[in-house]
C-alpha positions in Angstrom: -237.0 -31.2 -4.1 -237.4 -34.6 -6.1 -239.1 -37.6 -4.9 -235.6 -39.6 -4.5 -234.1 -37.0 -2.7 -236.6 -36.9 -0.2 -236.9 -40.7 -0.1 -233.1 -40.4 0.7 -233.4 -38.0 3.6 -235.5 -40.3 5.1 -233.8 -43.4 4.7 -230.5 -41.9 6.1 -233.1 -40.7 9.3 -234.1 -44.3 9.7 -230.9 -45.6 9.5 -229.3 -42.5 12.2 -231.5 -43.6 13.9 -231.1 -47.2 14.1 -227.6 -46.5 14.7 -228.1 -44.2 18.0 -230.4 -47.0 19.0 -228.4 -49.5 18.5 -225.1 -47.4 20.5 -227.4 -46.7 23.3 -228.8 -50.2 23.8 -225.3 -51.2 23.6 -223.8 -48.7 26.2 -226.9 -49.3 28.6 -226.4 -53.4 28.4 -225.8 -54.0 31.9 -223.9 -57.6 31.4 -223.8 -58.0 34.8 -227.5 -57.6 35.7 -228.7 -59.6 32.8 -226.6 -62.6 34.1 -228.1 -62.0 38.0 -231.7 -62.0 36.3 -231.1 -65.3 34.1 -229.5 -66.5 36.9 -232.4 -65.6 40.0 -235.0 -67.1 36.8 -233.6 -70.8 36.7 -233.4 -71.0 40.3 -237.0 -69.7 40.9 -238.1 -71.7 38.3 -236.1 -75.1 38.8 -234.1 -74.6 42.0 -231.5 -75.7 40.5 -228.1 -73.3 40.7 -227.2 -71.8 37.2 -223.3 -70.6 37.1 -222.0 -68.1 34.6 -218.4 -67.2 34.5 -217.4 -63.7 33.2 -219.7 -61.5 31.3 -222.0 -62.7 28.4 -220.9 -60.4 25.3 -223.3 -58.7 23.5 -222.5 -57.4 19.4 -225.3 -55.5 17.2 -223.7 -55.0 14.4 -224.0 -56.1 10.9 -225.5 -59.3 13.6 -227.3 -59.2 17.2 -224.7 -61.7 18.5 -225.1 -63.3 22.3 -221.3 -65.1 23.1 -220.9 -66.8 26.8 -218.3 -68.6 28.4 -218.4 -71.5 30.9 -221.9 -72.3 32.1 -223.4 -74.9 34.3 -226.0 -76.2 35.9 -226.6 -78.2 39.3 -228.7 -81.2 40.1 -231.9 -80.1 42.0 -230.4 -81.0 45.3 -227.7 -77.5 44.2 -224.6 -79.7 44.7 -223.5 -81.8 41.9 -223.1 -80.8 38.7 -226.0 -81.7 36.3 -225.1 -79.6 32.8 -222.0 -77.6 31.6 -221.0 -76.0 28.5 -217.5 -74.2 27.7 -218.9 -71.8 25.0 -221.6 -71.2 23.2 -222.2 -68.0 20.8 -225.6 -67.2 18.4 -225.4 -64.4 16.2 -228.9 -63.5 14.4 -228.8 -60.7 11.5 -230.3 -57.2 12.0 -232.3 -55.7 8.9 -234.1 -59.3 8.1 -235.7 -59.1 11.7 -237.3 -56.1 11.0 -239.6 -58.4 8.3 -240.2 -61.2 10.9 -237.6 -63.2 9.4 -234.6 -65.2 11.7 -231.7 -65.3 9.9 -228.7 -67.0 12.2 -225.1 -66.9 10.8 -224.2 -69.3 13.3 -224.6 -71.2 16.3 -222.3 -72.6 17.8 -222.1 -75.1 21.9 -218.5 -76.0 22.6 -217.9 -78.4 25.4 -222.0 -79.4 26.4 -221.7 -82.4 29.0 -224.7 -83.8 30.5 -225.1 -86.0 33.1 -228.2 -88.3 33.3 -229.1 -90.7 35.9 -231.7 -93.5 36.7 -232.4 -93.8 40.4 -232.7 -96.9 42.2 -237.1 -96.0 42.2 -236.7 -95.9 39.0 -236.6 -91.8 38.9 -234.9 -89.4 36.6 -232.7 -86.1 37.5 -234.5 -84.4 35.0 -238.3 -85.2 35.8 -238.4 -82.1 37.6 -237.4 -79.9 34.5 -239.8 -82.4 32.2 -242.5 -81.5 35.1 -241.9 -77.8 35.1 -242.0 -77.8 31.3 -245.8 -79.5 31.8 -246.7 -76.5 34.3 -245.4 -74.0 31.4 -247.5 -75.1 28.7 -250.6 -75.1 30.9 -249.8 -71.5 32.2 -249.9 -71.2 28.5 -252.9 -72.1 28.0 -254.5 -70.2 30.6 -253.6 -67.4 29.1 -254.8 -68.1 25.8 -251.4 -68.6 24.3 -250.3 -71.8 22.2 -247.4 -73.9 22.8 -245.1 -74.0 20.5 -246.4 -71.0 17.8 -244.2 -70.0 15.3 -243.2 -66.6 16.4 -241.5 -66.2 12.8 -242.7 -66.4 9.1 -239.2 -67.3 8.2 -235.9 -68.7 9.6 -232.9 -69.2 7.9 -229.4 -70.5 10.2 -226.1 -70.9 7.9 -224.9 -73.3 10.1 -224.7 -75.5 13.4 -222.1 -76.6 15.4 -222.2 -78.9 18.2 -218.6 -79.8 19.4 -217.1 -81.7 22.0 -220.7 -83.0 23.5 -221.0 -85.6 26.2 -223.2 -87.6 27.7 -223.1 -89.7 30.9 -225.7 -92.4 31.6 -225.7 -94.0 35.2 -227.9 -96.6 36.3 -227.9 -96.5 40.1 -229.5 -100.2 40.7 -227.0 -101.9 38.4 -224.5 -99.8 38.6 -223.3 -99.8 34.7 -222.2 -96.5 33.3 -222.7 -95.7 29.8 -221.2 -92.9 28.5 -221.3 -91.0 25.0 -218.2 -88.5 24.4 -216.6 -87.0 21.5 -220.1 -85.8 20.2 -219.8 -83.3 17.0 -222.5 -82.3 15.1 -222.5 -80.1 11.9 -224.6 -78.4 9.5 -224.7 -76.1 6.2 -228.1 -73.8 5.8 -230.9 -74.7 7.5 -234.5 -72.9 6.7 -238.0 -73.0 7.7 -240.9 -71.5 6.2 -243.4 -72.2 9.3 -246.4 -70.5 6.9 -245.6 -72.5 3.8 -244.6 -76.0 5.7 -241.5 -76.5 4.4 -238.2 -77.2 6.3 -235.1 -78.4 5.3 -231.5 -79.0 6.1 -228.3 -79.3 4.6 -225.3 -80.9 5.3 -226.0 -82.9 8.3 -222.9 -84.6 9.9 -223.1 -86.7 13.2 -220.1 -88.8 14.9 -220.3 -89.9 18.5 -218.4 -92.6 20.7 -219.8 -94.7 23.4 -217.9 -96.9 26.2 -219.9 -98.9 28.6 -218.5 -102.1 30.3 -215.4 -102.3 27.9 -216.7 -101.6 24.9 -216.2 -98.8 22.3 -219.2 -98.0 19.7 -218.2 -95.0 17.2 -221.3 -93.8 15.2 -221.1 -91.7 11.9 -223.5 -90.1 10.9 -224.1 -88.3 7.5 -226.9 -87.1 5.1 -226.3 -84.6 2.1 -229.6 -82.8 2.4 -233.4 -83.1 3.5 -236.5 -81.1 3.0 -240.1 -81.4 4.2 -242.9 -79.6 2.2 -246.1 -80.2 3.6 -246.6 -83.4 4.3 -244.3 -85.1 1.9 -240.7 -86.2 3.0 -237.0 -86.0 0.6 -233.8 -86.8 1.1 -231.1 -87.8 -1.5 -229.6 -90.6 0.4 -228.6 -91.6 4.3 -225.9 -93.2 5.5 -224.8 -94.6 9.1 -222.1 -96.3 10.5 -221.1 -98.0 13.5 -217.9 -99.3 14.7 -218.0 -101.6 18.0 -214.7 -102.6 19.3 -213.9 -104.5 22.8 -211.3 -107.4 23.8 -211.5 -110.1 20.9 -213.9 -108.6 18.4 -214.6 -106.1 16.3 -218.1 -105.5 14.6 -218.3 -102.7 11.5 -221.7 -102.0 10.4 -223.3 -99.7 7.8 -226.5 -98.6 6.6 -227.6 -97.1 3.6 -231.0 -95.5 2.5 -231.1 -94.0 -1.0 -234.0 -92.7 -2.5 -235.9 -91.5 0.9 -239.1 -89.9 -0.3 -243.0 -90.2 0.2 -244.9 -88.8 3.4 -244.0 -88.0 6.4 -246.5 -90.5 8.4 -245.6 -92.9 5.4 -242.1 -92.8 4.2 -240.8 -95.0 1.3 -236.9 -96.2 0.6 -236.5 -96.9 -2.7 -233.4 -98.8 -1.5 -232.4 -100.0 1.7 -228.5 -101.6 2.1 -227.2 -102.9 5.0 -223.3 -104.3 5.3 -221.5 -106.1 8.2 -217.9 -107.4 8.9 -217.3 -108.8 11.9 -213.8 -110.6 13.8 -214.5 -112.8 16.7 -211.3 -114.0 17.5 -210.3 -115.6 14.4 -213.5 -116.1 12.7 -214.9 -113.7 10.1 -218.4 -112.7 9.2 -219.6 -110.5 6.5 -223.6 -110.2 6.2 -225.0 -108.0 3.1 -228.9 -107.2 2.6 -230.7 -104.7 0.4 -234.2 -104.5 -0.3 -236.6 -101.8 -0.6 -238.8 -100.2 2.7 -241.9 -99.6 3.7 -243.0 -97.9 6.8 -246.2 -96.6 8.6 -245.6 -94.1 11.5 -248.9 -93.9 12.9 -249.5 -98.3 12.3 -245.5 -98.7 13.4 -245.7 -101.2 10.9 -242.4 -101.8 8.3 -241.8 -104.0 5.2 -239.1 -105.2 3.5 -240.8 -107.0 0.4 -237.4 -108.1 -2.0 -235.0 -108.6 0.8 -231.8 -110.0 -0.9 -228.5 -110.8 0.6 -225.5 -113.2 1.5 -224.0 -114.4 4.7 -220.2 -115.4 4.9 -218.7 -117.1 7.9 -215.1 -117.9 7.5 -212.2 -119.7 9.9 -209.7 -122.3 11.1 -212.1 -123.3 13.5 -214.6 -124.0 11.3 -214.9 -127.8 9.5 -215.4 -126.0 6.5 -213.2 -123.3 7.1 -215.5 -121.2 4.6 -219.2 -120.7 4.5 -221.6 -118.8 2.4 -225.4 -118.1 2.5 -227.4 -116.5 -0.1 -230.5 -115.4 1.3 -234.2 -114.4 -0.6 -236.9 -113.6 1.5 -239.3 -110.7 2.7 -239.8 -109.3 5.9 -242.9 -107.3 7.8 -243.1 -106.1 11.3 -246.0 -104.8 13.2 -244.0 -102.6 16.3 -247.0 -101.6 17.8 -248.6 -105.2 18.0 -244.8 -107.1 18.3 -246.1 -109.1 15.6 -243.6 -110.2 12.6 -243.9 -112.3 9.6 -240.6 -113.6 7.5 -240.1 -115.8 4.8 -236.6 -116.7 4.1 -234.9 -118.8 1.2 -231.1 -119.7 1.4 -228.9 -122.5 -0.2 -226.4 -124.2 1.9 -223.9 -125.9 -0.1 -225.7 -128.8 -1.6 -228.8 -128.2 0.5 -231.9 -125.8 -0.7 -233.3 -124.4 3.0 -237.1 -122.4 3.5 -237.9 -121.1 6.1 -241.2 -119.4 7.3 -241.4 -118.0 10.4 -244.6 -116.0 12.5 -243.7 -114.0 15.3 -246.9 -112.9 17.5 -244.6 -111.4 20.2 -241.1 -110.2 20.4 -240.8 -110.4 24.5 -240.6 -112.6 25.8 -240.6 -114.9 21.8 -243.4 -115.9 21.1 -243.1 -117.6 17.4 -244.5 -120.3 15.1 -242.3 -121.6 12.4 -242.1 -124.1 9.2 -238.7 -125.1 8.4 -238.4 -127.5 5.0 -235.1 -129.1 4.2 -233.9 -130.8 1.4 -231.0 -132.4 2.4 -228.8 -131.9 5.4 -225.3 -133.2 6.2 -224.4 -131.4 9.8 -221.7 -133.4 10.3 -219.8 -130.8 7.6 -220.5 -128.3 10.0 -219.8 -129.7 13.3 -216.1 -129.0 14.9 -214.0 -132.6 14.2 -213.5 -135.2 16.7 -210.9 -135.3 19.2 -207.6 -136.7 18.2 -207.4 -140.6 18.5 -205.1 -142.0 21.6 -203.0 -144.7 19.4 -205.6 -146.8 19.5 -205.3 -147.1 23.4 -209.3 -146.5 25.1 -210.2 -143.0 26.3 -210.2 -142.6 30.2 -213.3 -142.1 31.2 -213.9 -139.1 33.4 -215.1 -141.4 36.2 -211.8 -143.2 35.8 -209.5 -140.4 35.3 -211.0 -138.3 38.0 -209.8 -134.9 36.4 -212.2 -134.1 34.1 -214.8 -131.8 34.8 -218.1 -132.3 32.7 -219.9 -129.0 31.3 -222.5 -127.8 32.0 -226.4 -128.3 30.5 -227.8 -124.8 30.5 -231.5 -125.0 30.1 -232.7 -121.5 31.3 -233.1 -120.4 28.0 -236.0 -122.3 27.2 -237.8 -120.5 29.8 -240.4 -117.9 28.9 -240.7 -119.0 24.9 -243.1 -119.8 23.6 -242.5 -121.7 19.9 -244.5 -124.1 18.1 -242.9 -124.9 14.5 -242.5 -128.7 12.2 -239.2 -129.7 10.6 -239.0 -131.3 8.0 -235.7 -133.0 6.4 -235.6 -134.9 3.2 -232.1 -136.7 4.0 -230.3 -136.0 7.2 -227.1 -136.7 8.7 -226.2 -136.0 12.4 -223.6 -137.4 14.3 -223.1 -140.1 11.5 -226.7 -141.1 11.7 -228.4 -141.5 8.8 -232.1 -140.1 8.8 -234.3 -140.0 5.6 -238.2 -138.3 5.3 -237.6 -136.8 8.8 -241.0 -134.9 10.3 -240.2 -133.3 13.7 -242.6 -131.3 15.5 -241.0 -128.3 17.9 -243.6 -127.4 21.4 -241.9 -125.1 23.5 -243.9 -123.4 26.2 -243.7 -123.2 29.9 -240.1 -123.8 29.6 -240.7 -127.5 28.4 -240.0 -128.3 25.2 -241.0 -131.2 23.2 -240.3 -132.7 20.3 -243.3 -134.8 19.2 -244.0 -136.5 16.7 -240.6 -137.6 15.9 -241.1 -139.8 12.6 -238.0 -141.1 10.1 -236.8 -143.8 8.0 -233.5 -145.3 9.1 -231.4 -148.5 8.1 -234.1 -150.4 6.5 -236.7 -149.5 9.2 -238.6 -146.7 10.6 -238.4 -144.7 13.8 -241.4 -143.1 15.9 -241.4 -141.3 18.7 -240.7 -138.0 21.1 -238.5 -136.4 23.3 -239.3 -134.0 26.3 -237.4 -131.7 28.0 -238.3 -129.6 31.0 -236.2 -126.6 31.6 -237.7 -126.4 35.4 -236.5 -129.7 36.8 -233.7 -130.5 34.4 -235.6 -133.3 33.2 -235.4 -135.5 30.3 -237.8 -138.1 29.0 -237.4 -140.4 25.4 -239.8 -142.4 23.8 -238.5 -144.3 21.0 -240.0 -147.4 18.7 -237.6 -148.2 15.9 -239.2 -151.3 13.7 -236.9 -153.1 10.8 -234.0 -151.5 11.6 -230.3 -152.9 10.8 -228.9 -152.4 14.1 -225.1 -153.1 13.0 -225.1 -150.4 10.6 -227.2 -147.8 13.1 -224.8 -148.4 16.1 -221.3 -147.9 14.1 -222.7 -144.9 12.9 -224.2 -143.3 15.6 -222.0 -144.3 18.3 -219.1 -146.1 16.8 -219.4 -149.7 17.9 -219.3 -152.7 16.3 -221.4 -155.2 19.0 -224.3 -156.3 17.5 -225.8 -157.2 14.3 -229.3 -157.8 13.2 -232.8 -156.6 11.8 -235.6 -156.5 14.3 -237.4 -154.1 16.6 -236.0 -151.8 19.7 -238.0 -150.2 22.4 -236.9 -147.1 24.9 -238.5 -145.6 27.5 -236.4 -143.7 29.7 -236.2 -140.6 31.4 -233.5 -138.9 33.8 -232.6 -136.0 35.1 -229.4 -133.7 35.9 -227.2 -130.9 34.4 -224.4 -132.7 33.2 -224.3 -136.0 30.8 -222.5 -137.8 34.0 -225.0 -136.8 35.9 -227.8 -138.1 33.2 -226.3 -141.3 32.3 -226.2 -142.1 36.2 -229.9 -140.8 36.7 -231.6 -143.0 33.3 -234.7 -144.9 34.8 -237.6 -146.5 32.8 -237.4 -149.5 30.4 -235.9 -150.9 27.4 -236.5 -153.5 24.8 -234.8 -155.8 21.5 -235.9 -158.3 19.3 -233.7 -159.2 16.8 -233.6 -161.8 13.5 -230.4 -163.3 12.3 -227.5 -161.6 13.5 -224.6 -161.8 15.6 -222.9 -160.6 18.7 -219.7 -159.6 17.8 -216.3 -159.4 19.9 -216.7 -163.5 21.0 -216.9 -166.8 19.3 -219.3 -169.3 21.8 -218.4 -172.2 19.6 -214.7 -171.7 20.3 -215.6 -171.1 24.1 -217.3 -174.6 24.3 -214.5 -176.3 22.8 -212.0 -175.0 25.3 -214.8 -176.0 27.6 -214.2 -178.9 26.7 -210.4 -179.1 27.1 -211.0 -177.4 30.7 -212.8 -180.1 31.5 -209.6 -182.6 30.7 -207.9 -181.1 33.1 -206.2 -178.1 31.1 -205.9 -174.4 32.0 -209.1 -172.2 33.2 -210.8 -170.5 29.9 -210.8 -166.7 29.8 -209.6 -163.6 27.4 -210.8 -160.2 26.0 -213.2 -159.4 23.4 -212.0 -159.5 19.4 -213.5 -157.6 17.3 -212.4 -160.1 14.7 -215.0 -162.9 16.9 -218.6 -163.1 16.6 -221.1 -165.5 17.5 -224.3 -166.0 14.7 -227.7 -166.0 16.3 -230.9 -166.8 14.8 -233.1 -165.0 17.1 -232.0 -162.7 20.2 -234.8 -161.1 22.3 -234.2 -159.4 25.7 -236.1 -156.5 28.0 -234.3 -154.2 30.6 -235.6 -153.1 33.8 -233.3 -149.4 34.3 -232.7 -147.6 37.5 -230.1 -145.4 38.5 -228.3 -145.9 35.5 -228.1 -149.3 35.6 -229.9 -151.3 33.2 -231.0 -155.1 34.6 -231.9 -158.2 32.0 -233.3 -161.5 33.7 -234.6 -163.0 30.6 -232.2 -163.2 27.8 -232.9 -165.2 24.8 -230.6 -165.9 21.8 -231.1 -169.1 19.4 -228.9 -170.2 16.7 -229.0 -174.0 15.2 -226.7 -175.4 17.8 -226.4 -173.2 20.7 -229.2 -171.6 23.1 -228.3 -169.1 25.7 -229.7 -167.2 28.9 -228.4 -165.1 31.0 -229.2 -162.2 34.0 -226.6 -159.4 34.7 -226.3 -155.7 34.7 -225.1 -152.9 32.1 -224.1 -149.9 34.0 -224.9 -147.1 31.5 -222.8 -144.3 34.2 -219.6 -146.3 34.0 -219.9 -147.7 30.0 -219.9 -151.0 31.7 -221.0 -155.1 31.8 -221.4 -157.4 34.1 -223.0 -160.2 33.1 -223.6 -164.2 33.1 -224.6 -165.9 30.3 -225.8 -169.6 30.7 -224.5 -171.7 27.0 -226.1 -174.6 25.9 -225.3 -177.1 23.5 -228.9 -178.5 21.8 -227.8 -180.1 18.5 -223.9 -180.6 16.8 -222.8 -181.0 13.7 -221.6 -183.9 11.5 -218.2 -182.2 11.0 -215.0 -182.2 13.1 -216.3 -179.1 15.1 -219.2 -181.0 15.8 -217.6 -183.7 17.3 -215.8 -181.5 19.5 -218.9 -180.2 20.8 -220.5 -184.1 21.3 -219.5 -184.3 24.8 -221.0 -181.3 25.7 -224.4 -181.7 24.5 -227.2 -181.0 27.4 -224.5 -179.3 29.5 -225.1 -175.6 30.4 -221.9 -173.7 30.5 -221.7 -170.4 32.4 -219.9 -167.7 30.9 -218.9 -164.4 32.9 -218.1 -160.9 30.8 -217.5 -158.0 33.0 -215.6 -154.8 31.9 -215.6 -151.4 29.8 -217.4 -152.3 26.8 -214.2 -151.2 24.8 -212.6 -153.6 26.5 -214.5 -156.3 28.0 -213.1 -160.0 29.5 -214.7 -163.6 29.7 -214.5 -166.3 31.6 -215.7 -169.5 32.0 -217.3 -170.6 35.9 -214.9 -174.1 36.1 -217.1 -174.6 39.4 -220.4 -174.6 38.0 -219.2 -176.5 34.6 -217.6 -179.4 36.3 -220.9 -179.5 38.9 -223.2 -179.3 35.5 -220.6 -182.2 33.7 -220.7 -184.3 37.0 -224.6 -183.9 36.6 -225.1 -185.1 33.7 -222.4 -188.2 34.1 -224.2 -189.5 37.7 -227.5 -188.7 34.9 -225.6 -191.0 32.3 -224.9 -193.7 34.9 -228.2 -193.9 36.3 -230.2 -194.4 33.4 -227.7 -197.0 32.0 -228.4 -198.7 35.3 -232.2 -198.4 35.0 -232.0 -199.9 32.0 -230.1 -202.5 32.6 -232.9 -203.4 35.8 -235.8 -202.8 33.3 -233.9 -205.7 31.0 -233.5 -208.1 33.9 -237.3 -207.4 34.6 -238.7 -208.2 31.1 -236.8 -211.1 30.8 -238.4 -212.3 33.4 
């Protein structure tokens, strides 16, 4: 008999033999007793009840194939339901086991829903399966055996399939429910090669949704293939989406890795791409940045060393309606140590921004920070004022009574912790005009302060600091602003046209409250102005003292309303303010011009935008010219003039009383010193 026969003979043996074992370990599968064993196991093991419904079905041919049908599994009090799966079927070929070697046509879960749950303590429902899986491995090791061998030289699976997966997330001491459904996962081949080190996977596609509180987040997930030999990591490219969608927005984000590669503790992107487009009601943003990465598992560390990018905001909300960012920088983060380090270059239409920031905790912040400036106009960016009234005075909300202010939120200063300069070549804000701004940023405690505060402005110079405490809703200013053109400064900043002059002014104030009502009624401290040739505009004095002058012939009582078109030149004006509860007090007015001195004592209610004030006019010197003459006969009287009102609308009047008792003064004055001399002459002759 030749050699191939009798190899044949016994190969046929072998295989009648598999065969008849393979027909007998079918026909003795007792379905039913399996089931009660796997069933009695879990609840031993867990106490937790596992249900199976129906039989599990069992093939052997050409695969060793385990299908079941509805399965689940109770929370450890036995009642509510914990996991359930619909289907689930694993099918393993014969022949390559007989080497040692898994080799899986298929696996495939239909219908796996989980619930998950965080108790009010704190607690999980599954610490006492991550317990019992703790006991297991120490069993384990009692026994000499090691978690987690390889029990395999090779295993080779042509495919996953995860379909239909869900996931329910319930936090018991908030109550919010998060939960992930339509959860697919697919595969092509996956191998291992335990022995040799390598793994890898083909194929990989994720998608998953997510609803909590009225949102929607779809996730895609996809990557073409991935290996692992050793200890070195490759995957041709990466790519993630994510879709979030609730009432009045919609965020689309995607990120792409290309060129994954390097170690596993190590791994290197050659190229990292992130792209967003977001709609928030009817603005649009879109946000690109690429760069390369850098990351250290067992550090936590990450770099992104060329990041490069743009950042487009876009709407009819927005002053420009259209904004664009190009951004240069580099970014590193230490996870481990919540330390970060950024550097960050960007253009903003005619202004060239740098910003470098150093964060040495990410929570609560903790950060310090340089931001340099080149040029600033915010007033481009800042939403356009409201809509004139046909040149009628705004109500003010304590007039009209309907208006309700907003709020001052200053909770989020609490628990930073920031410390940073600004710096701003030319700035404007508001209309005011700042140039060589240095501004220094303390925020800890929640109390910020901005200190020193340093410009040039109008001619002059500004120094000095703000502080606000988040605690108390407090405010406090400090300003000093020497030379300054006050005219110019005041139509800018706060559109009025009141005062002209160069000179000094001093402010010390604090207040405190959570609405600007509530602040403007709350100002206390002090305030100061010295002023050189200017004027106050909105009344003519001269013009008052020469209808004093009619009023004292008899004709009609002198009042009106400021003109803006008026003004009244002074040579020097110096005055100090004593403020409490928003109402500012002056005792000791000064203003000189050639002709005219004046005094005066009243109050400015900053709460109400209001004056009420008398000023006491003098006539020390006239002219040669008609006007002058005018004025003769009022020369040493002091004229009292009352203005009282909204400033945008404020009325004068003269005190007839106290005139005609200052006229009467001076003519009983007149007549006695005439009469005295006339004595003293009789005398001498004498």
């Amino acid at each position: 008999m030749s050699l191939l026969r009798k190899l044949g003979i016994v190969l046929a043996a072998l295989f009648g033999l598999l065969f008849v074992a393979a027909g007998l370990a079918y026909l003795l599968f007792d379905a039913e007793a399996a089931k009660k064993k796997l069933i009695d196991q879990v609840e031993s093991r867990t106490g937790r009840q596992l249900t199976i419904a129906g039989q599990p079905g069992l093939s052997l041919w050409p695969d060793v194939g385990l299908q079941l049908g509805a399965v689940s599994l109770s929370e450890a009090d036995g009642r509510s339901a914990f996991a359930s799966l619909q289907a689930a079927r694993v099918s393993v070929a014969v022949l390559p086991l007989l080497s040692g070697h898994v080799e899986a046509r298929r696996i495939e879960l239909d219908g796996l829903s989980i619930n998950l749950v965080k108790r009010r303590d704190g607690s999980l429902n599954i610490d006492d399966l991550l317990d019992r899986d703790g006991d297991d491995d120490e069993e384990a090791g009692k026994k000499g055996d090691k978690p987690g061998k390889e029990s395999a030289s090779r295993i080779d699976v042509a495919g996953v399939a995860l379909r239909q997966a869900r996931l329910r997330w319930l936090d018991e001491a908030s109550g919010k429910t998060t939960e992930i459904s339509d959860l697919d996962l697919s595969t092509g081949k996956l191998s291992a090669r335990p022995g040799e080190q390598r793994y890898a996977v083909e194929q990989v596609a994720l998608s998953t949704r997510a609803r909590s509180d009225g949102q929607t987040l779809t996730l895609n997930l996809s990557v073409p293939a991935v290996s692992v030999e050793g200890d070195k990591l490759s995957a041709t490219a990466v790519d993630l989406s994510a879709l979030l969608e609730a009432a009045g927005r919609r965020i689309d984000a995607r990120v792409a890795l290309q060129g994954l590669g390097g170690d596993l503790e190590q791994p290197v992107v050659e190229r990292f791409a992130f792209d967003l487009q977001a709609a928030l009601g009817e603005t649009q943003a879109k946000a690109a940045l690429i760069s390369p990465v850098a990351v250290d598992l067992p550090k936590r560390t990450i770099s992104l060393n060329q990041l490069a990018g743009r950042l487009e905001l876009s709407g009819p909300a927005l002053p420009m309606k259209r904004l664009e960012l190009p951004l240069n920088g580099r970014l590193q983060a230490d996870l481990e140590r919540q330390k970060a380090d950024l550097s960050l270059l960007t253009k903003l239409d005619d202004s060239r921004i740098d910003l470098t920031l150093a964060l040495g905790r990410f929570a609560p912040l903790a950060a310090r920070f340089a931001l340099d400036i080149d040029q600033l106009n915010v007033d481009r960016y800042l939403p356009p004022a409201p809509a004139s009234t046909g040149g009628k005075p705004a109500e003010s909300a304590a007039e009209s009574g309907k208006a309700v202010a907003a709020k001052i939120d200053l909770s989020p200063l609490k628990g930073l912790d920031v410390d940073g300069t600004v710096k701003v070549g030319r700035l404007q804000w508001r209309g005011l005009k700042l140039s060589s701004l240095v501004l220094g940023v303390d925020l800890a405690g929640g109390r910020l302060q901005l200190a020193p505060m340093r410009a040039a402005l109008y001619g002059g110079s500004l120094d000095g600091r703000v502080t606000v405490d988040a605690g108390n809703q407090q405010f406090s200013i400090r300003q000093n602003l020497q030379g300054v053109a006050i005219g110019p400064l005041l139509k800018d900043f706060a559109d009025k046209d009141v005062l002209d002059g160069r000179g000094s002014v001093t402010l010390d104030v604090t207040t405190r409250g959570d609405t600007v009502p509530a602040l403007k009624r709350r100002l206390a401290g002090q305030a100061a102005v010295d002023l050189r040739d200017g004027a106050v505009k909105g009344i003519n004095v001269a013009k008052l003292l020469r209808d004093a002058k009619a009023a004292l012939k008899g004709q009609s009582t002198v009042s009106g309303t400021g003109n803006s078109a008026e003004k009244t030149d002074f040579s020097e004006l110096t005055a100090s303010f004593r403020i409490a509860d928003g109402i500012a007090h002056n005792n000791d007015l000064a203003m000189k011009s050639p002709f005219l001195r004046l005094a005066g004592e009243g109050d400015i209610d900053i709460g109400q935008d209001s004056l009420n004030y008398l000023a006491m006019v003098s006539v020390v010197e006239t002219s040669k010219g008609q006007e002058g003459k005018e004025l003769e006969q009022l020369k040493g009287i002091t004229v009292p003039l009352r203005l009282r009102g909204p400033y945008n609308k404020l009325a004068y009047s003269l005190d007839m009383g106290k005139l005609i008792e200052e006229a009467a003064k001076t003519k009983l004055k007149e007549k006695a010193e005439e009469k005295l001399g006339k004595e003293l002459q009789k005398l001498f002759r004498k």
